[in-house]
MDAnalysis code that builds the backbone (N, CA, C; Angstrom):
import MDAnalysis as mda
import numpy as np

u = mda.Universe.empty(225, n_residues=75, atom_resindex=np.repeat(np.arange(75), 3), trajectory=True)
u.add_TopologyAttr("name", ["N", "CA", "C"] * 75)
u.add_TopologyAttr("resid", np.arange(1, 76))
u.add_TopologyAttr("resname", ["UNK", "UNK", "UNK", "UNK", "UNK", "UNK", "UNK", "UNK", "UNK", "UNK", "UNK", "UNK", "UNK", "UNK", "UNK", "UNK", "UNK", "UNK", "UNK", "UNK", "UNK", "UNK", "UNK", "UNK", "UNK", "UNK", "UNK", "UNK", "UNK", "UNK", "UNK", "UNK", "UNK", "UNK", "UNK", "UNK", "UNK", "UNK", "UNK", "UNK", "UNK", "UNK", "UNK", "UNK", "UNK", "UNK", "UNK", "UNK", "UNK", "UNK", "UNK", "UNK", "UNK", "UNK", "UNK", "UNK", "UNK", "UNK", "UNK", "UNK", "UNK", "UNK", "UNK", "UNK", "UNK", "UNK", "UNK", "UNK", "UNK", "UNK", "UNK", "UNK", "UNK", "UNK", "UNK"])
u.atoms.positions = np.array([
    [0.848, -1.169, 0.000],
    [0.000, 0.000, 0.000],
    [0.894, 1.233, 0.000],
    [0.580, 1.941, -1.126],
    [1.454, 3.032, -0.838],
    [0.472, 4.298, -0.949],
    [0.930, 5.224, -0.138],
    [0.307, 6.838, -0.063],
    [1.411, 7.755, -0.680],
    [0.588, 8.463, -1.294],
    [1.094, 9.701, -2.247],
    [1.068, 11.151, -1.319],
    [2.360, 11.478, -1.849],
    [2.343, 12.807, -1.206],
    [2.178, 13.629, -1.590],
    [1.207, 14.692, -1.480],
    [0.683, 15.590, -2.248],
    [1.368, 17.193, -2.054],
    [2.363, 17.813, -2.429],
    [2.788, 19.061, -2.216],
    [2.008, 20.078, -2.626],
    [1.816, 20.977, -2.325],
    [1.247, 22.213, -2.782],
    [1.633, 23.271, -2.584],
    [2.504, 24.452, -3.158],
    [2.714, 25.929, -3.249],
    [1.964, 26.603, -2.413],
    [2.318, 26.304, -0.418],
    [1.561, 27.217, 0.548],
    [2.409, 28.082, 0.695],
    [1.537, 29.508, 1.468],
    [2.560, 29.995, 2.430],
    [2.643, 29.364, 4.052],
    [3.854, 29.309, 4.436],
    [3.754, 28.666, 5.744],
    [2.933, 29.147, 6.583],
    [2.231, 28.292, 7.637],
    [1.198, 28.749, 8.364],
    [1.302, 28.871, 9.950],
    [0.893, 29.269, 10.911],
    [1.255, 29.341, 12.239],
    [1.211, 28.551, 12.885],
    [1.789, 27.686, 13.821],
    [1.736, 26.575, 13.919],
    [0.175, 26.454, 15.057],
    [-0.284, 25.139, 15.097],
    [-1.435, 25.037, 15.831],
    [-0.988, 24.561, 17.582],
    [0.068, 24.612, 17.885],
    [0.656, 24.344, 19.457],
    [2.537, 24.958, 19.044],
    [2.630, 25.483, 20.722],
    [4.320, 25.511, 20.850],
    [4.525, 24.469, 21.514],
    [5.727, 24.102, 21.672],
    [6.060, 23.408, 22.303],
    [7.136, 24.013, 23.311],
    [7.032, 23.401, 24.817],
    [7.963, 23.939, 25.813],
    [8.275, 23.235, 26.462],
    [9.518, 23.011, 27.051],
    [10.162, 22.468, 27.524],
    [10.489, 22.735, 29.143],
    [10.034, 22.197, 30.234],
    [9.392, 22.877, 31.275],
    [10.204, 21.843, 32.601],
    [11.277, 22.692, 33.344],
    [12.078, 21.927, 34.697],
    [11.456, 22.830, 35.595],
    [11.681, 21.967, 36.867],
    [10.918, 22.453, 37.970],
    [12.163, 22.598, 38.722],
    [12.458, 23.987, 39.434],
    [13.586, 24.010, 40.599],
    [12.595, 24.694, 41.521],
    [12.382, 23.655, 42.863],
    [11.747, 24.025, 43.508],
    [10.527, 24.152, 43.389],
    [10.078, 25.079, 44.038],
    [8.296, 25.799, 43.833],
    [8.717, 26.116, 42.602],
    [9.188, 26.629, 41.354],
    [9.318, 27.458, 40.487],
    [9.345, 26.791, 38.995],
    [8.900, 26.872, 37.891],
    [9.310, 26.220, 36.815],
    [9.880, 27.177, 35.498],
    [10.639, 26.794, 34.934],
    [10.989, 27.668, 33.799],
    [10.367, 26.899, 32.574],
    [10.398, 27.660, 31.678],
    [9.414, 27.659, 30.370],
    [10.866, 27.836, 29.623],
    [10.972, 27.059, 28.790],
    [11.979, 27.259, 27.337],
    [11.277, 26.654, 26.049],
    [11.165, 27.129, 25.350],
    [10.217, 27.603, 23.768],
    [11.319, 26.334, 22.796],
    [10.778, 25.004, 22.376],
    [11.935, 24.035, 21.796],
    [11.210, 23.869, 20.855],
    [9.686, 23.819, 20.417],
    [9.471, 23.363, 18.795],
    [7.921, 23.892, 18.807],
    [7.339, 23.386, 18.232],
    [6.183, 23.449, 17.455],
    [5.286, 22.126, 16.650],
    [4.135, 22.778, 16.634],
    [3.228, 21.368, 16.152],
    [2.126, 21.891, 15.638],
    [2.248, 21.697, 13.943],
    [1.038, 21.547, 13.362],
    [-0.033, 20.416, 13.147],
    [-1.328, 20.865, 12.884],
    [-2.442, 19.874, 12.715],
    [-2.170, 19.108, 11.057],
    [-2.510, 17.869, 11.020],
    [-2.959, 17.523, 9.877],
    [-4.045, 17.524, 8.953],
    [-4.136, 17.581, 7.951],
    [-5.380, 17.720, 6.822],
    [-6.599, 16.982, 7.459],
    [-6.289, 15.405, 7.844],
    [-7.379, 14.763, 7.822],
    [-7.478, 14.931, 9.595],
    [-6.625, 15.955, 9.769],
    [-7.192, 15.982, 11.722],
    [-6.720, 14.640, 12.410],
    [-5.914, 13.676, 11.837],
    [-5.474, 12.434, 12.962],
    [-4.482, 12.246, 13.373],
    [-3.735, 13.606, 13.360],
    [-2.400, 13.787, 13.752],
    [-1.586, 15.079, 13.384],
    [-0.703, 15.117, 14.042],
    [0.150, 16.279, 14.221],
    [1.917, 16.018, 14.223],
    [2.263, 17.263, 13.258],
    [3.956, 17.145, 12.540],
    [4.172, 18.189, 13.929],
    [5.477, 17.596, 14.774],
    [6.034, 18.064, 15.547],
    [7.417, 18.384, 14.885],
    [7.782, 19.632, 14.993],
    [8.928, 20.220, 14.636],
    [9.729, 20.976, 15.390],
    [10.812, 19.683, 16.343],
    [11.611, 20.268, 17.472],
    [13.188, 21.105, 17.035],
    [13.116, 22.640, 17.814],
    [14.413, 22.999, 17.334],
    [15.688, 22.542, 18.678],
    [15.216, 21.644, 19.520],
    [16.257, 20.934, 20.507],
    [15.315, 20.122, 21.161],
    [15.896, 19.008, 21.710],
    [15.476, 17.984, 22.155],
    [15.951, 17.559, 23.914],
    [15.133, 18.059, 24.630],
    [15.752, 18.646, 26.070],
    [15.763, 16.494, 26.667],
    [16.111, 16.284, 27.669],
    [16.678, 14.876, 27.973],
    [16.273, 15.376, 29.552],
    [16.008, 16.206, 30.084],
    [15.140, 16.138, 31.447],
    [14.186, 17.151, 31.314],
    [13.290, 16.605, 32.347],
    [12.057, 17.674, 32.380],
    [10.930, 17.313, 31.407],
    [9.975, 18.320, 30.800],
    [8.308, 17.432, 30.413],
    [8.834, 18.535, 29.501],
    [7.797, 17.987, 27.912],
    [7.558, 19.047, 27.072],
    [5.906, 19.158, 27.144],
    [5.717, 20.372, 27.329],
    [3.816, 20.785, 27.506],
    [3.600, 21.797, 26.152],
    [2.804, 21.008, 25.225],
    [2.016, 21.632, 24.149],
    [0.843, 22.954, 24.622],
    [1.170, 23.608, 24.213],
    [0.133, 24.983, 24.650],
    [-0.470, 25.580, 23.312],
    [-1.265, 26.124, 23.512],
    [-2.073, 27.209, 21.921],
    [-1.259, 28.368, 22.423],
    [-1.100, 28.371, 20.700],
    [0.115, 30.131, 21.066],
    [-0.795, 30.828, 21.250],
    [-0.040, 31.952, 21.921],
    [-0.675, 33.343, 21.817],
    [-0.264, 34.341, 21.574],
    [-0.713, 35.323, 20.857],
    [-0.183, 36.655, 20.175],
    [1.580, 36.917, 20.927],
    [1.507, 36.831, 21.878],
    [3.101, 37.364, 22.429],
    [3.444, 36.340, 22.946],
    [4.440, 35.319, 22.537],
    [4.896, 34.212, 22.708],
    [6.497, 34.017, 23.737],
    [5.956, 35.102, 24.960],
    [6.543, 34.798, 26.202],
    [6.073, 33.784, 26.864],
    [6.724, 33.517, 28.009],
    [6.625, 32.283, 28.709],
    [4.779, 32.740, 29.679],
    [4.653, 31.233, 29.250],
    [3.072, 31.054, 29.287],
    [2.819, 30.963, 30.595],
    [1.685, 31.639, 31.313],
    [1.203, 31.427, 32.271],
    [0.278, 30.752, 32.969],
    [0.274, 30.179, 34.432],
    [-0.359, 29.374, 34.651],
    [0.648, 28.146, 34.532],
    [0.250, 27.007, 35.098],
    [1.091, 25.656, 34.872],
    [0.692, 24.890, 34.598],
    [1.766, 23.974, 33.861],
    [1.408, 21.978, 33.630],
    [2.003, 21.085, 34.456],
])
């Protein structure tokens, strides 16, 4: 079975989640901004596109928002 890949002449689009990369010292957590994740066509999945790959700590998917400082509230 093979699937065809269909390219098409977009402009790139915003991604539908950031991705962050999130250690806890203490009471306190820091937020570092490592990739991104768009939706797929048919909605059953999502292209994650990491610009580093952290080896401790959680990565927490969030909906961006207009000013893409460290997000408030916690995961």
């Amino acid at each position: 079975m093979t699937r065809e890949n269909q390219t098409t002449n977009q402009a790139p689009n915003a991604p539908d989640y950031l991705a962050w990369h999130v250690t806890q010292k203490g009471e306190k957590s820091f937020w570092n901004k490592v990739g991104a994740a768009w939706a797929h066509k048919d909605g059953k999945g999502y292209t994650l596109q990491m610009e580093t790959y952290p080896i401790n700590g959680r990565i927490v998917l969030r909906l961006p928002l207009e000013d893409t400082a460290e997000p408030e509230g916690g995961a």
